[in-house]
C-alpha positions in Angstrom: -186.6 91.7 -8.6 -188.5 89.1 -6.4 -191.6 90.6 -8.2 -190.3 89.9 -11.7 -189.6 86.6 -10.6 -192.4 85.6 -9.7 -194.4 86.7 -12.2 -191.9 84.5 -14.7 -192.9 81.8 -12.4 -196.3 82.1 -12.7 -196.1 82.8 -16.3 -194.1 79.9 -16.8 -196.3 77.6 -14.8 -199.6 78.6 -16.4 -198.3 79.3 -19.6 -199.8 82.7 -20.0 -198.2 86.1 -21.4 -196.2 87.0 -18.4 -196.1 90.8 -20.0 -199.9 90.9 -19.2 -199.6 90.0 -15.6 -199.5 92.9 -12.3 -199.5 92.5 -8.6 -203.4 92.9 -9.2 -203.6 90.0 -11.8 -206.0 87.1 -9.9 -205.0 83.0 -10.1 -208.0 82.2 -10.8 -208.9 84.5 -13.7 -205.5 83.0 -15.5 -206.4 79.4 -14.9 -209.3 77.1 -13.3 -207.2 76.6 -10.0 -207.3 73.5 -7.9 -204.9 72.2 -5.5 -202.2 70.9 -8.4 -201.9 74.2 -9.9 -201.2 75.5 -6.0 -198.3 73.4 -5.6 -196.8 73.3 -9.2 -196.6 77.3 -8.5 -195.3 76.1 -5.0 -193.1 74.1 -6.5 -191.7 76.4 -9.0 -191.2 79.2 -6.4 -189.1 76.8 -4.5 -186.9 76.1 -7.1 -186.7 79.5 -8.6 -185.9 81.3 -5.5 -184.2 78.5 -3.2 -187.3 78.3 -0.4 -189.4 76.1 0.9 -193.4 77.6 0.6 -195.7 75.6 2.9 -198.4 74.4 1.3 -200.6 75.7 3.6 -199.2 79.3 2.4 -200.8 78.9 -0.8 -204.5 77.8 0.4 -204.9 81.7 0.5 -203.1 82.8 -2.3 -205.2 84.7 -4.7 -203.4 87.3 -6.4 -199.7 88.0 -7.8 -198.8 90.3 -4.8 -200.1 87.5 -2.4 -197.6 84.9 -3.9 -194.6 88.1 -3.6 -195.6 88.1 0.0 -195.5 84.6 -0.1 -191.6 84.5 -1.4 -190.5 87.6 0.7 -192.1 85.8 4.0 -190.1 82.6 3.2 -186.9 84.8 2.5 -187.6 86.6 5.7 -187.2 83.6 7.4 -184.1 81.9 6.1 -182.0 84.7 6.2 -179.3 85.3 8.4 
């Protein structure tokens, strides 16, 4: 589920064919990424899964299973 998620994000975000995306599918070969496109993803992770991801986080974010990691860390430590 939170992998599906995110790749809608990220889909969304870029506006890319989210169909086309795996855990293996690079940021920077779906877009030129800078610093904005870091924290609109950010961003849109927050929203979508009710989390704050540091900006920080996303500095070495390079792949879709880094940004899965990403959510499930966040999760991880909001939980109860």
């Amino acid at each position: 589920m939170v992998r599906e998620r995110v790749q809608e994000v990220v889909a969304t975000v870029l506006g890319v064919d989210g169909a086309g995306l795996d855990g293996t599918s690079r940021i920077d070969a779906l877009t030129t990424p800078d610093s904005l496109t870091l924290v609109e993803i950010a961003a849109a992770l927050d929203d979508a899964f009710a989390i704050r991801v540091a900006t920080e986080a996303m500095v070495g974010a390079r792949t879709l299973d880094d940004l899965v990691a990403i959510v499930e860390a966040c999760r991880s430590a909001v939980a109860p």
